[in-house]
C-alpha positions in Angstrom: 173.9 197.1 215.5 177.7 198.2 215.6 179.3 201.7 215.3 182.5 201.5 214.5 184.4 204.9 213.3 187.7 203.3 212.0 187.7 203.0 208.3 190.3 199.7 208.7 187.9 198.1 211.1 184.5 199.1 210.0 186.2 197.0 206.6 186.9 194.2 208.5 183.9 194.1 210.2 181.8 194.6 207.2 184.2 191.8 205.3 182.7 189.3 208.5 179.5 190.2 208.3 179.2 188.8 204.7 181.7 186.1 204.9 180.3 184.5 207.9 176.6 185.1 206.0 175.1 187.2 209.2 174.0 189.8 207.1 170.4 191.5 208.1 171.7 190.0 211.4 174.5 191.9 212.7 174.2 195.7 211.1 177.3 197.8 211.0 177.5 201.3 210.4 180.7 203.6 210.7 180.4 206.1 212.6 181.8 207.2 215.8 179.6 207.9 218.9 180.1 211.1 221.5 178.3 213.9 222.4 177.7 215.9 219.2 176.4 215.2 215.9 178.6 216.1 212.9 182.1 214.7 212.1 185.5 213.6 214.1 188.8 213.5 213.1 190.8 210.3 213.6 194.3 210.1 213.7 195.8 206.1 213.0 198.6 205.9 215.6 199.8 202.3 215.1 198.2 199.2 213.8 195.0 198.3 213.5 192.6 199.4 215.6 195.2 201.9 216.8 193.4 205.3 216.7 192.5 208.5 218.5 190.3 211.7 218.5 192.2 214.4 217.5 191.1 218.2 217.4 189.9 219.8 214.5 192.3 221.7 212.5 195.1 219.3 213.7 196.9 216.2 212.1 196.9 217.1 208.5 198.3 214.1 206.8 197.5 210.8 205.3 197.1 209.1 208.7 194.1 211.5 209.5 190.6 211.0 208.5 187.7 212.6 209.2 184.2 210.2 210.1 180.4 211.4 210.8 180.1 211.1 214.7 176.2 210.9 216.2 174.8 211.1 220.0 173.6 207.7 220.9 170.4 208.9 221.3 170.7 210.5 217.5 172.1 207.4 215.9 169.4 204.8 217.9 166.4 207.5 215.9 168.1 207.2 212.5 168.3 203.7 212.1 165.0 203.2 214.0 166.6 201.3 217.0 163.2 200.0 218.7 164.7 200.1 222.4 162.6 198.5 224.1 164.4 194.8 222.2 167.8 196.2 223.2 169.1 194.4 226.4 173.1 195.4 226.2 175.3 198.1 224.4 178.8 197.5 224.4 181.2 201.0 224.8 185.0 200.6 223.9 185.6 204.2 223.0 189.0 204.7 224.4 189.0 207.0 227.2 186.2 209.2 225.3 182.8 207.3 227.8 181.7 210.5 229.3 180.8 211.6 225.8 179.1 208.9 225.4 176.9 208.9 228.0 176.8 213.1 227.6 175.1 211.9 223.9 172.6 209.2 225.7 169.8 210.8 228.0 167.0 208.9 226.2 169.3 205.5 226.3 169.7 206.0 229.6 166.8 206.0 230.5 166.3 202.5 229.6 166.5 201.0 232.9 166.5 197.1 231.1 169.7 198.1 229.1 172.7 196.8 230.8 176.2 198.7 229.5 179.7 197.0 228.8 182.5 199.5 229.3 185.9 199.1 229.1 187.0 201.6 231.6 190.8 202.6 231.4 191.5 206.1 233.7 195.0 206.7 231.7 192.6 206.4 228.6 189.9 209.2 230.2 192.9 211.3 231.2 194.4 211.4 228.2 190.8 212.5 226.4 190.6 215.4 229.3 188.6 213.3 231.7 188.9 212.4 235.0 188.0 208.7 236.1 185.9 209.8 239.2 183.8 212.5 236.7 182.7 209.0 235.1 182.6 207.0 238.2 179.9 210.0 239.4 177.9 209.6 235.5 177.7 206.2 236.5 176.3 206.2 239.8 173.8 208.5 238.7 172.3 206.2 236.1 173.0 202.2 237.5 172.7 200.5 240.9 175.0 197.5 240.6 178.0 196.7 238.5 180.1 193.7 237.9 184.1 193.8 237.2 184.5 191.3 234.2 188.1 190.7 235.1 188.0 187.1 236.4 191.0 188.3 239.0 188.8 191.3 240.5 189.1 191.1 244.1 185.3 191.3 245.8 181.7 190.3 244.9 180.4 189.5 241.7 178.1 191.7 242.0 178.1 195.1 243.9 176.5 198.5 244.6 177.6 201.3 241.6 178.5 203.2 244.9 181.4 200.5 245.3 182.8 201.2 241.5 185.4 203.8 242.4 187.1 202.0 244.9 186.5 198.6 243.5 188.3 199.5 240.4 191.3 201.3 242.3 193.4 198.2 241.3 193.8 199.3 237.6 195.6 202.6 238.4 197.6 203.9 236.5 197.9 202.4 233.6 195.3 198.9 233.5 192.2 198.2 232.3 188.9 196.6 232.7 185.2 196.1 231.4 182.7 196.6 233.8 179.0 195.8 232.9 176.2 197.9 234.8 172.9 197.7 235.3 170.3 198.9 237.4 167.6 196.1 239.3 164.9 198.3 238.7 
């Protein structure tokens, strides 16, 4: 299953799924994912896959558009997600991860799901977020976590109590994915 909000991608994406005949395998849907159902506006800032959230009322223009937006938990009932055959989700929301996880009690709950997350704190403080308000989400939900950039410095894998200071190194302005799980 893939959410994707971006009109340009979720085309692209859709265009794969047939061409490379993995229909009925891989099931897109576009929509975005946060911590409300109802709609988002998206303002294209760039090239493809260049996008943000923007509020509503704001960036009137032919570069805005407006997508349905689901919780997690909300968009795994609709399209009768059987969790218990979901091993990984894979978050790339630019900056916007606390909302989320804010949208994913039930998911979350799944101790067998590992997460991807790109984690990028110039990213969370641009969508009002603070890095170490994540960091703290996290720790309350995963035990161990792994830093998917091959030059991470430290353990493969470590304690979720580690994760703020392991990922110190991308300050200001990097990147990384991280995936987390719990051993329970």
């Amino acid at each position: 299953y893939c959410a994707e909000p971006d009109p340009v991608s979720y085309a692209c994406l859709a265009r794969n799924v047939i061409e490379n005949g993995l229909r009925g395998v891989v099931l897109p849907d576009q929509t975005a994912i946060g911590d409300r159902d109802g709609s988002v506006r998206f303002l294209r800032a760039g090239g493809h896959g260049k996008f943000r959230v923007v509020p509503d009322g704001t960036g009137e223009g032919a570069d805005v558009v407006d997508v349905p937006c689901a919780t997690l938990d909300t968009w795994v009932e609709r399209l009768h997600i059987e969790l218990d055959a979901v091993t990984l989700i894979k978050v790339d929301v630019e900056g916007f991860e606390r909302r989320v996880l804010a949208g994913a009690s039930r998911v979350l709950r799944c101790s067998h799901i590992a997460w991807q997350m790109e984690i990028k704190p110039a990213g969370l403080r641009a969508a009002g977020d603070d890095p170490q308000g994540l960091y703290a989400d996290l720790r309350r939900t995963f035990t161990h976590f792994i830093d998917l950039n091959r030059r991470a410095a430290g353990q493969r894998v470590r304690s979720i109590g580690e994760l703020s200071d392991a990922l110190a190194y991308i300050e200001p302005r990097q990147k990384t994915d991280v995936l987390l799980f719990s051993d329970s």
